[in-house]
N, C-alpha and C positions, 0 to 999 in steps of 0.2 A: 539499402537503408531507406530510402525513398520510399519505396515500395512498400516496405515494414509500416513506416509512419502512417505513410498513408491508408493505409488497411485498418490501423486504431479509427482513425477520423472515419472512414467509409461505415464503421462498425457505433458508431455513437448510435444512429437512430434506434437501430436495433436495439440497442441497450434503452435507451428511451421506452420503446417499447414493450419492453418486456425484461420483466425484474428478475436477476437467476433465481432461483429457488434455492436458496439457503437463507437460517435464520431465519427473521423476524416476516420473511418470504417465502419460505420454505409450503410445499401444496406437494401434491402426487402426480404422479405421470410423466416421470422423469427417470423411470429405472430401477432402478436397482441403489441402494443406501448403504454409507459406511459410518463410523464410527464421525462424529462433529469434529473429535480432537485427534482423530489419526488423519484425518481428512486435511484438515491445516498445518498436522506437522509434515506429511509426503509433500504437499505443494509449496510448503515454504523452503523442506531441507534443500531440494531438486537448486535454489538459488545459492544456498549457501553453500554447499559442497561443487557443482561445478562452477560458480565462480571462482573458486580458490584452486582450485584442478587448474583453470584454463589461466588464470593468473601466474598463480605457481608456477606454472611449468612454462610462460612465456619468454621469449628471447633476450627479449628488452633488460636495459639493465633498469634495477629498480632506484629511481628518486626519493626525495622525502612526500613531495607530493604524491607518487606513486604508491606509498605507503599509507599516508593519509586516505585515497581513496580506497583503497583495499578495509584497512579497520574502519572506514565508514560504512558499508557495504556488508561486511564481515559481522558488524555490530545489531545493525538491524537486523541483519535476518536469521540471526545467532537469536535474537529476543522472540524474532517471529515463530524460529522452529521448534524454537529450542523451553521456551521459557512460558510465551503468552497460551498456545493452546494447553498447558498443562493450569496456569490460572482459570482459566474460564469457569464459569459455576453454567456447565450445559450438560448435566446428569444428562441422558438418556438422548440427548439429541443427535441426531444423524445429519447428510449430506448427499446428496444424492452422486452415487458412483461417477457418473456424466461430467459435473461440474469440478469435481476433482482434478478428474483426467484431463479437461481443460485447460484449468489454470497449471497441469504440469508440462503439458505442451507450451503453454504461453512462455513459461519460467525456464523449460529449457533452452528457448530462442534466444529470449531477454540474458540470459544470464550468460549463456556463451558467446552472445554478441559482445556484450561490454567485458567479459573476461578474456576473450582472445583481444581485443581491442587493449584494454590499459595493460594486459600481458606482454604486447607486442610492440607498444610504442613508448619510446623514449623520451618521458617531461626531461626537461631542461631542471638542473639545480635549481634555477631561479623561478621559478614556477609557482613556487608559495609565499612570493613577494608581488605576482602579479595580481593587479585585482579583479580579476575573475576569478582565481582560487581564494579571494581572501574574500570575497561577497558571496561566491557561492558555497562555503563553508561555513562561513555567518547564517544565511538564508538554511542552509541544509540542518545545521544543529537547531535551530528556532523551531523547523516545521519538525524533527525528531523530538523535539520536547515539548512540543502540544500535541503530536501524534499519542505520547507515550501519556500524558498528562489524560485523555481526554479519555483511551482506553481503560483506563485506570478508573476513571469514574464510573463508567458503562459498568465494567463488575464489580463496582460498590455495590451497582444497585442492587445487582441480580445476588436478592438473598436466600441464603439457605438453599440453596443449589438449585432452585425450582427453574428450568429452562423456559415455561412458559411465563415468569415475571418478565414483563418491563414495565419500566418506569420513567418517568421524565426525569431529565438530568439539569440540574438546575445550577447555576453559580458559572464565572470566572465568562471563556470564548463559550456556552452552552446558554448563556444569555442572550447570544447572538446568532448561532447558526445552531439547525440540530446535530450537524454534523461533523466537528473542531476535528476528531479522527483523523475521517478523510481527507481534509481542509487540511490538515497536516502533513498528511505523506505527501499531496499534494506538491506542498511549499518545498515538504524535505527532496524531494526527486529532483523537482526544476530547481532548486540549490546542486544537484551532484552536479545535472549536468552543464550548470553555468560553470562550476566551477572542475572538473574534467574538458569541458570545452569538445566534446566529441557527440558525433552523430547518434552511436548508440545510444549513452545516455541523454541526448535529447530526445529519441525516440521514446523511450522508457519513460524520462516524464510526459510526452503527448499521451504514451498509454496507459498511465497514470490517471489523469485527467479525463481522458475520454471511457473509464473505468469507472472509474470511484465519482466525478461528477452525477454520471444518469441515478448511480446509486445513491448517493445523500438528495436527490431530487426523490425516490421514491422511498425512501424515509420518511421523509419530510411531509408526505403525503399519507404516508402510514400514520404516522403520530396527531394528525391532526385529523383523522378520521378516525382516531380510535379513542382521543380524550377531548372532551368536551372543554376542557379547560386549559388544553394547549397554546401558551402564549401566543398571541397574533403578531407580535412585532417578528417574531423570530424567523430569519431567512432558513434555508437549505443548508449553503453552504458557503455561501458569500456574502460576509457582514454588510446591512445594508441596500443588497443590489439585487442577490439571487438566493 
């Protein structure tokens, strides 16, 4: 787990330096192209279905908190695989095969680590009395519902299915960072694993972060060299700071 963590942080600059090629990044010389919204449903299912494999089928007997983490887990990526790439308005858009296969190697690491993990270990009854599950269940629903809040905006905008729309997203956290999304999974991940209290999902939110941060960093950079009238106060992804 060390080693795992470590390898998200080792991996930041790179992300710095170079934005994957998808969406609103998206350029050639990267492969071979699949479908935008098959491409998000294969890399999200891959978390949702072996985490409930390695869960399900673990030793341990199951808690209430045990349960909570599971339908927290279960929820989101049920929305990710299951629900959001079928909203999208991304007519015609693709993904480059590469990046795909990436994030399925990432998700099958990530999702068996912490599914054999809360499959295997046994919370205590009193465990959703303790307050690291009552903060990091707090903190984790907050950052799900401005992750989900923010995404919801992003395809207001994109009207009448044109992939090549964007637009500025204006109102509520979008006044403050350009990126409330990411900013959100964010918040929502470092809530599981405050409140699971285990290494995996501390790793998970490190690579969380060292993910989705470089990327609202070159957002943020995208939008303001592409509209002239992109607010100036507005940070990245940290209100006020970054």
């Amino acid at each position: 787990m060390t080693g795992w963590t470590a390898l998200a942080v080792l991996l930041v600059p790179v992300q710095l330096a170079v934005s994957a090629p998808y969406g609103r990044h998206g350029r050639s010389g990267w492969g071979p192209e699949i479908s935008n919204r098959l491409a998000w449903f294969a890399m999200e299912s891959v978390s949702l279905v072996l985490f409930a494999a390695f869960f399900l089928g673990g030793s341990a007997p199951k808690s209430p908190a045990s349960w909570i983490f599971f339908a927290a887990w279960t929820a989101h990526y049920a929305n990710r695989a299951l629900i959001y790439p079928w909203r999208l308005k991304t007519r015609g858009k693709t993904m480059p095969l590469a990046v795909a296969a990436c994030a399925v190697a990432f998700n099958l690491v990530n999702a068996g680590l912490n599914g054999v993990y809360l499959g295997n270990v046994a919370y205590p009854e009193g465990w959703i009395s303790d307050w690291r599950f009552i903060c990091g269940l707090t903190i984790f629903s907050g950052g799900a519902a401005l992750n989900i809040w923010a995404d919801n905006r992003l395809i207001a905008l994109r009207a009448r299915g044109d992939a090549a729309l964007y637009g500025i997203a204006r109102g509520g956290a979008f006044d403050l960072v350009s990126c409330p999304n990411h900013l959100g999974e964010i918040i929502e991940w470092s809530g599981f694993a405050l409140m699971c209290w285990s290494g995996p999902a501390l790793a998970f939110a490190v690579w969380t972060a060292a993910n989705l941060g470089p990327r609202a960093l070159a957002h943020h950079r995208w939008y303001r060299a592409r509209f002239a009238d992109y607010p100036a106060r507005r940070k990245a992804l940290i209100p006020l700071v970054l």
